[in-house]
TIDRENTI-412799 format. One record per residue: x, y, z of N, C-alpha, C in turn; residue number from 1. Coordinates in steps of 0.2 Angstrom, whole numbers, plus 5000, padded with zeros to 4 digits. Example, Ala and Ser with C-alpha at 12.3 -4.5 7.8 and 13.67 -1.06 7.14 Angstrom:
# residues 2
n.px: 5066; n.py: 4972; n.pz: 5039; ca.px: 5062; ca.py: 4978; ca.pz: 5039; c.px: 5066; c.py: 4984; c.pz: 5039; num: 1
n.px: 5064; n.py: 4989; n.pz: 5035; ca.px: 5068; ca.py: 4995; ca.pz: 5036; c.px: 5064; c.py: 5000; c.pz: 5039; num: 2
# end
This chain:
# residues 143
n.px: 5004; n.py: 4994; n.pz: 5000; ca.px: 5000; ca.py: 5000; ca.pz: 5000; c.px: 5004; c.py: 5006; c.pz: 5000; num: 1
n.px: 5003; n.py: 5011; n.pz: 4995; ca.px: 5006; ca.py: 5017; ca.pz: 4994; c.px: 5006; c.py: 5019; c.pz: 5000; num: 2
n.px: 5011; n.py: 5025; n.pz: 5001; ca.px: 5011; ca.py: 5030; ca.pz: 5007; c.px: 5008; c.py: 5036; c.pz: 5008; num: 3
n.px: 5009; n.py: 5038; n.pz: 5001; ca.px: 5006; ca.py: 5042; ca.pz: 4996; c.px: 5002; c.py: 5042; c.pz: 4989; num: 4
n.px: 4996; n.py: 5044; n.pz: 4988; ca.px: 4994; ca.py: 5041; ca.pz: 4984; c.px: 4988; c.py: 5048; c.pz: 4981; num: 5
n.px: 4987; n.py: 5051; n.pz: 4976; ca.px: 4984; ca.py: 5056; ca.pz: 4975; c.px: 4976; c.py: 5055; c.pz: 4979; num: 6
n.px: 4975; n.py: 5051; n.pz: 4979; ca.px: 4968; ca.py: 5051; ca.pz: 4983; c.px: 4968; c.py: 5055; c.pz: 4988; num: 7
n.px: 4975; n.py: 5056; n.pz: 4990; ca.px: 4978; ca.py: 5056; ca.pz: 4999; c.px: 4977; c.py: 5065; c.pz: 5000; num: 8
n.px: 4977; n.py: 5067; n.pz: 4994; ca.px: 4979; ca.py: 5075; ca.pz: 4992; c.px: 4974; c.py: 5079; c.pz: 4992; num: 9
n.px: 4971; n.py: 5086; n.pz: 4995; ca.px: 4967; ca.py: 5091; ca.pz: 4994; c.px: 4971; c.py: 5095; c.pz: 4990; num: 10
n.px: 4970; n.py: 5100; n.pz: 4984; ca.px: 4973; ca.py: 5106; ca.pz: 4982; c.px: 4967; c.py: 5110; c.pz: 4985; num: 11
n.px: 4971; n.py: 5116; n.pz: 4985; ca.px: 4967; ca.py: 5122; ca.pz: 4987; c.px: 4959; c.py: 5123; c.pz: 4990; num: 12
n.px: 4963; n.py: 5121; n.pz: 4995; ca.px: 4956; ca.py: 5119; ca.pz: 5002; c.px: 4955; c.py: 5126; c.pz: 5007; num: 13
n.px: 4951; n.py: 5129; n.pz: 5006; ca.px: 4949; ca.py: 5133; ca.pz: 5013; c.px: 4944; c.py: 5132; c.pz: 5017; num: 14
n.px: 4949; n.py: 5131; n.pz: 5024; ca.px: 4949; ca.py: 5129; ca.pz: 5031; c.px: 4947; c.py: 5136; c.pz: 5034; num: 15
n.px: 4942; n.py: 5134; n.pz: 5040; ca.px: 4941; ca.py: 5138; ca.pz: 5043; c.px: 4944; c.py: 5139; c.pz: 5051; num: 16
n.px: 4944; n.py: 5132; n.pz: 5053; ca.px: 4951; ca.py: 5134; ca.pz: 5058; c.px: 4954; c.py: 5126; c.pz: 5060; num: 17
n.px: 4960; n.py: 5127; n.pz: 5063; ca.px: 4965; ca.py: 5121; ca.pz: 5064; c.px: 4960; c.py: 5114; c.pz: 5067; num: 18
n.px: 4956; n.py: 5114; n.pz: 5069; ca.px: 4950; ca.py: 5107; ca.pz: 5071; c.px: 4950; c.py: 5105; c.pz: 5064; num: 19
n.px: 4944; n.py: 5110; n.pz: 5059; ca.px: 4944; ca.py: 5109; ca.pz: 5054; c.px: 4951; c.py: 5102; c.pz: 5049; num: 20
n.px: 4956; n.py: 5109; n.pz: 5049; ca.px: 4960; ca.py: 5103; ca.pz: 5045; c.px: 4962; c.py: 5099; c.pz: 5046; num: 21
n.px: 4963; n.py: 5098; n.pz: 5055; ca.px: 4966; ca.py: 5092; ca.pz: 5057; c.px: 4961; c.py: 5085; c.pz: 5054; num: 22
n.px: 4954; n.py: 5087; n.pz: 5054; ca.px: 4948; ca.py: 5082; ca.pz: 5053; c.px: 4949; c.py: 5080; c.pz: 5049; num: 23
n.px: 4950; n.py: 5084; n.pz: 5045; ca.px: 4950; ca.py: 5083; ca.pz: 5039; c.px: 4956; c.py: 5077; c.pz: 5035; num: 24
n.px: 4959; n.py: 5081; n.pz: 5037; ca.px: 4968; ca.py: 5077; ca.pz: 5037; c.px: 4967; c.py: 5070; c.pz: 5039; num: 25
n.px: 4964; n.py: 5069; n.pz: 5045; ca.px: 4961; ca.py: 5061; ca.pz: 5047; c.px: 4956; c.py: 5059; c.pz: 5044; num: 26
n.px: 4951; n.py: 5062; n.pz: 5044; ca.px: 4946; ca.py: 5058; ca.pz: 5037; c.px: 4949; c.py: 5057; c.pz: 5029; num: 27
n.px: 4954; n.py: 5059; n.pz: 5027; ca.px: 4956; ca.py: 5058; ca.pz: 5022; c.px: 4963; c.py: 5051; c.pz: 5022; num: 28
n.px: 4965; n.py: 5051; n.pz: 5030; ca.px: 4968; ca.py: 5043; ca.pz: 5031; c.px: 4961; c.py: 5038; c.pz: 5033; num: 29
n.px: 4957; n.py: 5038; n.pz: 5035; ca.px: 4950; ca.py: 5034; ca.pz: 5037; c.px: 4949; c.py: 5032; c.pz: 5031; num: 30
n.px: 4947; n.py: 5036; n.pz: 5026; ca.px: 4944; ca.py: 5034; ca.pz: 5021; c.px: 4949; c.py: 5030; c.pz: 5015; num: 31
n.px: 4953; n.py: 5030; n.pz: 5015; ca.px: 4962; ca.py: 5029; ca.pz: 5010; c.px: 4961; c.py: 5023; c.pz: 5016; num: 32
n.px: 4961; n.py: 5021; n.pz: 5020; ca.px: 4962; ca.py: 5015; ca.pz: 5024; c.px: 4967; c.py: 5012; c.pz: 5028; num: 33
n.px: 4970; n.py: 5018; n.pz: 5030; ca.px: 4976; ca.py: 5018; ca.pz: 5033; c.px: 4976; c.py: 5018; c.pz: 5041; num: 34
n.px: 4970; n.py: 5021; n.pz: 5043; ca.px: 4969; ca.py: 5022; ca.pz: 5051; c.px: 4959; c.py: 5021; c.pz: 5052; num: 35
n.px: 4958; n.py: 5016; n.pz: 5059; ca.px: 4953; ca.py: 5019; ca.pz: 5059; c.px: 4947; c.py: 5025; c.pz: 5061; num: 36
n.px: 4942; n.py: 5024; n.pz: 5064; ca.px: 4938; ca.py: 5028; ca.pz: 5065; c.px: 4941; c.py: 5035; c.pz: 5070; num: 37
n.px: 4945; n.py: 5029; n.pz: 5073; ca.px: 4945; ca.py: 5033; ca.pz: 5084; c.px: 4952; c.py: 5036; c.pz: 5083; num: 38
n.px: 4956; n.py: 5036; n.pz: 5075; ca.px: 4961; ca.py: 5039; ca.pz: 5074; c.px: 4963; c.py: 5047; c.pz: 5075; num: 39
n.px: 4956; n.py: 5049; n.pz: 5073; ca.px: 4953; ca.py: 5055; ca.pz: 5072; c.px: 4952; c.py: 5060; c.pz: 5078; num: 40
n.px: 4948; n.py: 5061; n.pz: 5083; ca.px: 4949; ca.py: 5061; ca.pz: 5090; c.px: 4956; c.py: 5062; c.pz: 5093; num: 41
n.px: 4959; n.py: 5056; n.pz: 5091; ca.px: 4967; ca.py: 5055; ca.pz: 5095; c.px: 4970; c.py: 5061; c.pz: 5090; num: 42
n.px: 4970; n.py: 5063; n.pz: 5087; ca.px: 4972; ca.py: 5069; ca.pz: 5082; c.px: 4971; c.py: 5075; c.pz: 5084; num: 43
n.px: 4964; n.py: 5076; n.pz: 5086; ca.px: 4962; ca.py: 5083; ca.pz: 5090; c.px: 4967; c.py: 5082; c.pz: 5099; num: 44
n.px: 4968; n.py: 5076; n.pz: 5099; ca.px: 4968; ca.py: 5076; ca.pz: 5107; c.px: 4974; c.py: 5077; c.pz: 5106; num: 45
n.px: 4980; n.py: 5074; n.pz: 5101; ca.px: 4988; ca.py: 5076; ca.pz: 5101; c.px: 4989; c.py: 5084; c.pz: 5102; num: 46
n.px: 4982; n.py: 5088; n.pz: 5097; ca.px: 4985; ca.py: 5095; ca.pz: 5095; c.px: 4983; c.py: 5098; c.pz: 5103; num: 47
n.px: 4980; n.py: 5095; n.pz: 5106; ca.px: 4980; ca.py: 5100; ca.pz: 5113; c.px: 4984; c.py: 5097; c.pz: 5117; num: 48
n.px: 4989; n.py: 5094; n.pz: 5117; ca.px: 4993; ca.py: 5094; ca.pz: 5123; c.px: 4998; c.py: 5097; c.pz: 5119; num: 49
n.px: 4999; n.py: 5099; n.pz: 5113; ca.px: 5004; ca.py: 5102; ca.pz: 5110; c.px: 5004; c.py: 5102; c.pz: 5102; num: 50
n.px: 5004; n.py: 5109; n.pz: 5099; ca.px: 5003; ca.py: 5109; ca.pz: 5094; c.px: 5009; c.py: 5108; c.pz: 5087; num: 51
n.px: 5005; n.py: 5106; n.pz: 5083; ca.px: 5008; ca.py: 5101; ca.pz: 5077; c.px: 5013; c.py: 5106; c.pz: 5073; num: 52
n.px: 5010; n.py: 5112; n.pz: 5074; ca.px: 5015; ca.py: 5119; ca.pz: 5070; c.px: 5022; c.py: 5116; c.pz: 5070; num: 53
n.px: 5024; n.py: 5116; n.pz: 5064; ca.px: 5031; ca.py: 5117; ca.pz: 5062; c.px: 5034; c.py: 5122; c.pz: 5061; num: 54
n.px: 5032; n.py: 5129; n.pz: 5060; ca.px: 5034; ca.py: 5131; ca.pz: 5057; c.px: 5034; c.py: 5133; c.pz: 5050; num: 55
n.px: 5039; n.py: 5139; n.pz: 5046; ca.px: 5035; ca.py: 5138; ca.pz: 5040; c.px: 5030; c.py: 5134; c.pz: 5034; num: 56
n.px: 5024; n.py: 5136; n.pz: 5038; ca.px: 5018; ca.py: 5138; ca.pz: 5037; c.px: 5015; c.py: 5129; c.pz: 5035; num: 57
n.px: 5019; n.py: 5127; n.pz: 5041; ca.px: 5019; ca.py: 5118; ca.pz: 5041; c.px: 5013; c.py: 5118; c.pz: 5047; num: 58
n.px: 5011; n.py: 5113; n.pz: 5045; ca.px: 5007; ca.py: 5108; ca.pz: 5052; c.px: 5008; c.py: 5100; c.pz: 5051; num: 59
n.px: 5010; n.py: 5095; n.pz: 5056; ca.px: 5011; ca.py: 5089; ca.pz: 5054; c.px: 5006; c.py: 5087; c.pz: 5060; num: 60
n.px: 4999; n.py: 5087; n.pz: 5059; ca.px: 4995; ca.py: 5082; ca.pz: 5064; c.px: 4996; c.py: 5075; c.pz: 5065; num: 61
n.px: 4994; n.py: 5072; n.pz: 5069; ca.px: 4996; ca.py: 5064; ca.pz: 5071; c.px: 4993; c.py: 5063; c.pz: 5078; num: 62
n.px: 4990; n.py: 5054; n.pz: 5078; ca.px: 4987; ca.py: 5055; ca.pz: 5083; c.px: 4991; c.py: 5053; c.pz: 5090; num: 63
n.px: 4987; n.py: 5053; n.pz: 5094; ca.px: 4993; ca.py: 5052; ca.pz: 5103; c.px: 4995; c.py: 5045; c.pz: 5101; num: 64
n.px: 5002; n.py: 5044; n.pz: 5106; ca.px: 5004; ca.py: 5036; ca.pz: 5107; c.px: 4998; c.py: 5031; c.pz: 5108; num: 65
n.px: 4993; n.py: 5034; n.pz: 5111; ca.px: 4989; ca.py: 5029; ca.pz: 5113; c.px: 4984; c.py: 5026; c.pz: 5106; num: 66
n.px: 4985; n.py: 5031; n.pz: 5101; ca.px: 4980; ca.py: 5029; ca.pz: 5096; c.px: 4985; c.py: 5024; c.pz: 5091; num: 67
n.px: 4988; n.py: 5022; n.pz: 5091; ca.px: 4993; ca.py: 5018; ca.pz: 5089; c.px: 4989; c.py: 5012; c.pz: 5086; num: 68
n.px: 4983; n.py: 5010; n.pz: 5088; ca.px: 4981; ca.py: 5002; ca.pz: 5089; c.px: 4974; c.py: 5004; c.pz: 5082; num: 69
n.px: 4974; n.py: 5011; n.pz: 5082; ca.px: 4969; ca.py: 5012; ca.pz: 5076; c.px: 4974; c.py: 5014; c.pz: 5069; num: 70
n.px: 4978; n.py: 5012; n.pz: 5070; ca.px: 4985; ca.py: 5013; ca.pz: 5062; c.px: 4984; c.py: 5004; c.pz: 5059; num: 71
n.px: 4980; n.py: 5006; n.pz: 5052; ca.px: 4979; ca.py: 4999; ca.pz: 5050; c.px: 4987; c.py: 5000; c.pz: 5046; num: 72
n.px: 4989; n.py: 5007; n.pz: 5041; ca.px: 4995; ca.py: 5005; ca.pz: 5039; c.px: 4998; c.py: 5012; c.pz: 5038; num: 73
n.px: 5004; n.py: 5015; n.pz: 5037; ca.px: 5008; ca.py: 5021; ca.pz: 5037; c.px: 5004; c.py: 5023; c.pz: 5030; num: 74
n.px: 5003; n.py: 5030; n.pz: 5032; ca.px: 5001; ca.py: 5036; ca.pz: 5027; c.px: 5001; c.py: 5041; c.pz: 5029; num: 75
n.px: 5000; n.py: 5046; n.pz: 5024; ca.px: 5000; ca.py: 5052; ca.pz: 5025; c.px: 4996; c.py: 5057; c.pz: 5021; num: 76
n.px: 4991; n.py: 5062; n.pz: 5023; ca.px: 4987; ca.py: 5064; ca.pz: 5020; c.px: 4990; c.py: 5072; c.pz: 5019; num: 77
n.px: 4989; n.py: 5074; n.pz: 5014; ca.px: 4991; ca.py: 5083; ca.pz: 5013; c.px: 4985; c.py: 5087; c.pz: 5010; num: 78
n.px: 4985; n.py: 5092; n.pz: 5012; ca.px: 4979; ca.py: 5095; ca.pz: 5011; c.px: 4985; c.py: 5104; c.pz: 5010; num: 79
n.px: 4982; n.py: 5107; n.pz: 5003; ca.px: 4985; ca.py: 5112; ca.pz: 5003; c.px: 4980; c.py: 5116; c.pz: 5005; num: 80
n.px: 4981; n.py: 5123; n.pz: 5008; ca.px: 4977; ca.py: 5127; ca.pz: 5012; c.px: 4979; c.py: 5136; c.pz: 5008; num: 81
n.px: 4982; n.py: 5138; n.pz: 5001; ca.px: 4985; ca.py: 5145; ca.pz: 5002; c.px: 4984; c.py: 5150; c.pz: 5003; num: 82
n.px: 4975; n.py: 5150; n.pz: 5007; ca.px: 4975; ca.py: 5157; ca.pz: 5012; c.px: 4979; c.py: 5155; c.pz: 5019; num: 83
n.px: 4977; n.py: 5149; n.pz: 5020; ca.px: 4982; ca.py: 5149; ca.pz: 5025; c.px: 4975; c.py: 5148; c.pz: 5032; num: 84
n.px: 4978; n.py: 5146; n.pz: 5037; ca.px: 4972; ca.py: 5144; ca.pz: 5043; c.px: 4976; c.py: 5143; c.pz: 5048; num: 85
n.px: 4974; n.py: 5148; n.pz: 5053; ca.px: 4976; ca.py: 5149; ca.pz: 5061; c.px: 4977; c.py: 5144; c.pz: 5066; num: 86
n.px: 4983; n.py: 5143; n.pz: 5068; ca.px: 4985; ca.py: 5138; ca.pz: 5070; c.px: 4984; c.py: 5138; c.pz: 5079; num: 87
n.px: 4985; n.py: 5144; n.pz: 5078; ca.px: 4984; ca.py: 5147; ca.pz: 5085; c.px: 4993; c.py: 5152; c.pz: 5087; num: 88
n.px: 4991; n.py: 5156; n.pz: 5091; ca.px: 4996; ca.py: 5161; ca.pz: 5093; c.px: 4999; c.py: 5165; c.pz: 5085; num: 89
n.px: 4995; n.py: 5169; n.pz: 5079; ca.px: 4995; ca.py: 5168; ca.pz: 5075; c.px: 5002; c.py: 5163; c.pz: 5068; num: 90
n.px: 5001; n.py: 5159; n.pz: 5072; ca.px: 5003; ca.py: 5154; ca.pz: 5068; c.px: 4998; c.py: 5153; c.pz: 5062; num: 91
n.px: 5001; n.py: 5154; n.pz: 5055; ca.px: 4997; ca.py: 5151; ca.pz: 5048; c.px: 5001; c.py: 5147; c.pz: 5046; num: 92
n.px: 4995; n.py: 5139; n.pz: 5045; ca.px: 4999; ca.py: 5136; ca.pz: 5041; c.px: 4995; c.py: 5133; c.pz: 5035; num: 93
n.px: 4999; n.py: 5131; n.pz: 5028; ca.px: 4997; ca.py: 5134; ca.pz: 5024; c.px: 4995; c.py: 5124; c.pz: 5020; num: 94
n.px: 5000; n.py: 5121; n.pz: 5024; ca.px: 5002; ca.py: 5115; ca.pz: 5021; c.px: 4999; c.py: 5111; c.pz: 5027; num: 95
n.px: 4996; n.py: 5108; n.pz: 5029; ca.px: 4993; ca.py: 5102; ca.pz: 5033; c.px: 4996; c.py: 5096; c.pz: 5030; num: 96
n.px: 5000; n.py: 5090; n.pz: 5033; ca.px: 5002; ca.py: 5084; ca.pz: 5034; c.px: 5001; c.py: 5080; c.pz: 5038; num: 97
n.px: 4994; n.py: 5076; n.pz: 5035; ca.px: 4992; ca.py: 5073; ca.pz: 5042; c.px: 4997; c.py: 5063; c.pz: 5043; num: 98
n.px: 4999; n.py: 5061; n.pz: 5049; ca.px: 5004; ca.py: 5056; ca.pz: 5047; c.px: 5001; c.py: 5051; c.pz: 5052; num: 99
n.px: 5000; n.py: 5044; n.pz: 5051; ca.px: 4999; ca.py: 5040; ca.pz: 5051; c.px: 5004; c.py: 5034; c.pz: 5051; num: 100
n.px: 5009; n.py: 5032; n.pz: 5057; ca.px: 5014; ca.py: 5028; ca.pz: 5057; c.px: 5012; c.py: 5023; c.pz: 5061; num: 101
n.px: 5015; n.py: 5015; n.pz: 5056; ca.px: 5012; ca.py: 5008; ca.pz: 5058; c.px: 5017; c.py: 5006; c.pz: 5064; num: 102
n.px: 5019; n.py: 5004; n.pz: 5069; ca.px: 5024; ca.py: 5000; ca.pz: 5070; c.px: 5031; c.py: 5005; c.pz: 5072; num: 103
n.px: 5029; n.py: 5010; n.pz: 5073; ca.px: 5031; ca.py: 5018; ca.pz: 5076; c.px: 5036; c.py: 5020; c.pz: 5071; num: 104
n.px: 5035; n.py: 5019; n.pz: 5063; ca.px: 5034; ca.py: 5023; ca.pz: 5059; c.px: 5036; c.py: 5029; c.pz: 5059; num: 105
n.px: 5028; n.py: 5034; n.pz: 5061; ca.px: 5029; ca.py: 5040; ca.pz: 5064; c.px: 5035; c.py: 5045; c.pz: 5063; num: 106
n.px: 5039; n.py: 5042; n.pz: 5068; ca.px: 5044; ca.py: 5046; ca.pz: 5070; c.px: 5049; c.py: 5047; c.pz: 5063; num: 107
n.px: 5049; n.py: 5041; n.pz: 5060; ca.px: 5054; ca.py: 5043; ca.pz: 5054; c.px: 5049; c.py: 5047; c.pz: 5048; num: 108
n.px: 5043; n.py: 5047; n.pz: 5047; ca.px: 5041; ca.py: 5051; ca.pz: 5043; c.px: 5040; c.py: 5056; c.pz: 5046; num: 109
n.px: 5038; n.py: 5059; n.pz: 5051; ca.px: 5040; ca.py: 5067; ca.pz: 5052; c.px: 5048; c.py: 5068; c.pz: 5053; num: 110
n.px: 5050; n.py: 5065; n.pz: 5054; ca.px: 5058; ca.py: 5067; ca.pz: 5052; c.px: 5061; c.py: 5070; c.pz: 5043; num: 111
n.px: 5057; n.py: 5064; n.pz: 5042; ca.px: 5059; ca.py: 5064; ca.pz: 5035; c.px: 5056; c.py: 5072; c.pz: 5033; num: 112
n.px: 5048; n.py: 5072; n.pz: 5035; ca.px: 5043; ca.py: 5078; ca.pz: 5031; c.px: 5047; c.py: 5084; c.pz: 5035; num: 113
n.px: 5050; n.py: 5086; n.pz: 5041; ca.px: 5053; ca.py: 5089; ca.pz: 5043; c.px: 5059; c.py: 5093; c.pz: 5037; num: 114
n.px: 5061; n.py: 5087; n.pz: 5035; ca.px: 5070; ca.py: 5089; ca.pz: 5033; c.px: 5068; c.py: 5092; c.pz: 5026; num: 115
n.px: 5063; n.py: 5090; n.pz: 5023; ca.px: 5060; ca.py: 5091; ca.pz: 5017; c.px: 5057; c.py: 5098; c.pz: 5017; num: 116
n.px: 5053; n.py: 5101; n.pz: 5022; ca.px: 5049; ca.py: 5108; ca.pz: 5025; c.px: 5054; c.py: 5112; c.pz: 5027; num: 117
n.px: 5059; n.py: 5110; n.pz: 5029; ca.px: 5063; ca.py: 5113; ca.pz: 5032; c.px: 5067; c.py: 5120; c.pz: 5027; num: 118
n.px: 5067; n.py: 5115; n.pz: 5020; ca.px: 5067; ca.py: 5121; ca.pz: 5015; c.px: 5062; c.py: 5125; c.pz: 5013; num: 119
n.px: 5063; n.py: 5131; n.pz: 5014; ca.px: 5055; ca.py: 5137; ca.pz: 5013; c.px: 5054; c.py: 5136; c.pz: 5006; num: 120
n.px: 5058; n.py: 5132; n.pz: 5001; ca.px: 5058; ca.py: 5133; ca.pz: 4992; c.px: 5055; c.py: 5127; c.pz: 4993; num: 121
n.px: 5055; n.py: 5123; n.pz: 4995; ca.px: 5050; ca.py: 5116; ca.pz: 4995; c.px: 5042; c.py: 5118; c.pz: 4997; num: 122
n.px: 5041; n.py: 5121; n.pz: 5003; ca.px: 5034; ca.py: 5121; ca.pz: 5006; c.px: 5031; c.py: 5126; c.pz: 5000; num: 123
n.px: 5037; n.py: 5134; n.pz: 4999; ca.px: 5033; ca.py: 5136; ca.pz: 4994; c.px: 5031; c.py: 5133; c.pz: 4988; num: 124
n.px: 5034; n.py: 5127; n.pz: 4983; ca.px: 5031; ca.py: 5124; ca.pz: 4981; c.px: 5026; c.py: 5118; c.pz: 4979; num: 125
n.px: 5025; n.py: 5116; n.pz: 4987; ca.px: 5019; ca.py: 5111; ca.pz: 4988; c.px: 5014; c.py: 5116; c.pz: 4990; num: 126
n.px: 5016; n.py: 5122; n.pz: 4990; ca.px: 5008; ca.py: 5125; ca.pz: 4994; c.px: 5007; c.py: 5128; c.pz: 4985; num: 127
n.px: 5009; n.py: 5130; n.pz: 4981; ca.px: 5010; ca.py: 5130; ca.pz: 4974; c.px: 5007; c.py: 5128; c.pz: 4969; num: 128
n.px: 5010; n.py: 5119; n.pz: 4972; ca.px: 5009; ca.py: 5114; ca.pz: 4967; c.px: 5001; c.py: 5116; c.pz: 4962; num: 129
n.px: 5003; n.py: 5115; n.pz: 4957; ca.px: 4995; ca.py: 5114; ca.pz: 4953; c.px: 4990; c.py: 5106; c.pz: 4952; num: 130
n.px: 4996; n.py: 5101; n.pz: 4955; ca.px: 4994; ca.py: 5095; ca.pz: 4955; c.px: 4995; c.py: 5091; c.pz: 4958; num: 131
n.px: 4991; n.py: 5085; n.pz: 4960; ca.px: 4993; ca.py: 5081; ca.pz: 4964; c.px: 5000; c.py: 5076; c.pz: 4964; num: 132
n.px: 5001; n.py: 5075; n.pz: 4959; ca.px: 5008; ca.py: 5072; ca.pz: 4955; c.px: 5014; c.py: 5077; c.pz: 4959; num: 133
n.px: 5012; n.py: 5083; n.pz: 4957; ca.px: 5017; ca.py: 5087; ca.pz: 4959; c.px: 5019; c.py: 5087; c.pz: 4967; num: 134
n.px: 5015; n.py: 5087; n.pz: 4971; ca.px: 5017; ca.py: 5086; ca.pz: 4977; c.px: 5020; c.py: 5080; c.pz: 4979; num: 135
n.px: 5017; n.py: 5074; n.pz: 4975; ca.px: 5021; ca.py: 5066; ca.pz: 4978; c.px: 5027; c.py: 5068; c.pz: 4975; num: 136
n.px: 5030; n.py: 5070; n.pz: 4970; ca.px: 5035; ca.py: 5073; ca.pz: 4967; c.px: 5039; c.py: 5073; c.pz: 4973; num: 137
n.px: 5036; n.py: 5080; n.pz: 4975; ca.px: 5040; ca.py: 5084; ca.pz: 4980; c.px: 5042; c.py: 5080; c.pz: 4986; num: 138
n.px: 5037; n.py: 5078; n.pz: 4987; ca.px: 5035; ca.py: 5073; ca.pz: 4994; c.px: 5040; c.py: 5067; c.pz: 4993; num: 139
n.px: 5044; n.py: 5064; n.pz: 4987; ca.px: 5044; ca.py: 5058; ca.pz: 4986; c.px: 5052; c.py: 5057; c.pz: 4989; num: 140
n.px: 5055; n.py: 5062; n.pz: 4993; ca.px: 5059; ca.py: 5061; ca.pz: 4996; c.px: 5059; c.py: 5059; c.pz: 5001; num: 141
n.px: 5051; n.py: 5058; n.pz: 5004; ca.px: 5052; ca.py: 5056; ca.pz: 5012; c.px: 5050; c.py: 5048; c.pz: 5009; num: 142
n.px: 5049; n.py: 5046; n.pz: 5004; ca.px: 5046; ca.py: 5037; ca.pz: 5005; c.px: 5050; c.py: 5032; c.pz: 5009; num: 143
# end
């Protein structure tokens, strides 16, 4: 099963605020089959003990260690956003990356999606992107 897979992609989605896209980010691993139902909740519940903001104009939602047992298999969902949605403490993020890792995974996919975001010429191009291709493209560093 792909990690990424166009299905997995929103272009130019306006959010109206960070709930919104983390849902959304996990409805979109729920439905692609990568996590179940109660994955989603644990997503809202990671971003209140501390939020997913990365920095330039990143968010990487994900659910608590306890939601582990709803990861049928590692994915990642992206939602591009280019108004941009309040992250809170005016943090705007523009890219939402919602991750899903099997078998603690996880951790190397947000490392990998980190190192990748890390350059502002990349995110400006995945927030950019005209296509879904374009962003697996982008993204295909982290597989």
């Amino acid at each position: 099963m792909s990690i990424l897979k166009k299905e997995n992609i929103i272009l130019n989605s306006s959010l109206a605020s960070k709930e919104e896209a983390i849902k959304k980010a996990g409805q979109i691993l729920v439905e692609q089959g990568y996590v179940s139902e109660d994955y989603v909740p644990a997503m809202l519940q990671r971003e209140e003990i501390s939020s997913t903001y990365m920095g330039n104009f990143l968010a990487i939602p994900h659910g608590t260690d306890e939601a582990k047992t709803a990861v049928l298999n590692s994915g990642l969902s992206v939602i591009q956003a280019p108004n941009g949605v309040d992250f809170g403490d005016g943090n705007i993020v523009k890219l939402i990356i919602g991750i899903a890792g099997k078998d603690g995974e996880h951790l190397e996919l947000l490392s990998q999606i980190a190192i990748v975001c890390s350059e502002m010429e990349n995110v400006e191009k995945l927030v950019a992107a005209k296509s879904e291709e374009e962003i697996i493209q982008i993204l295909s560093e982290v597989e």
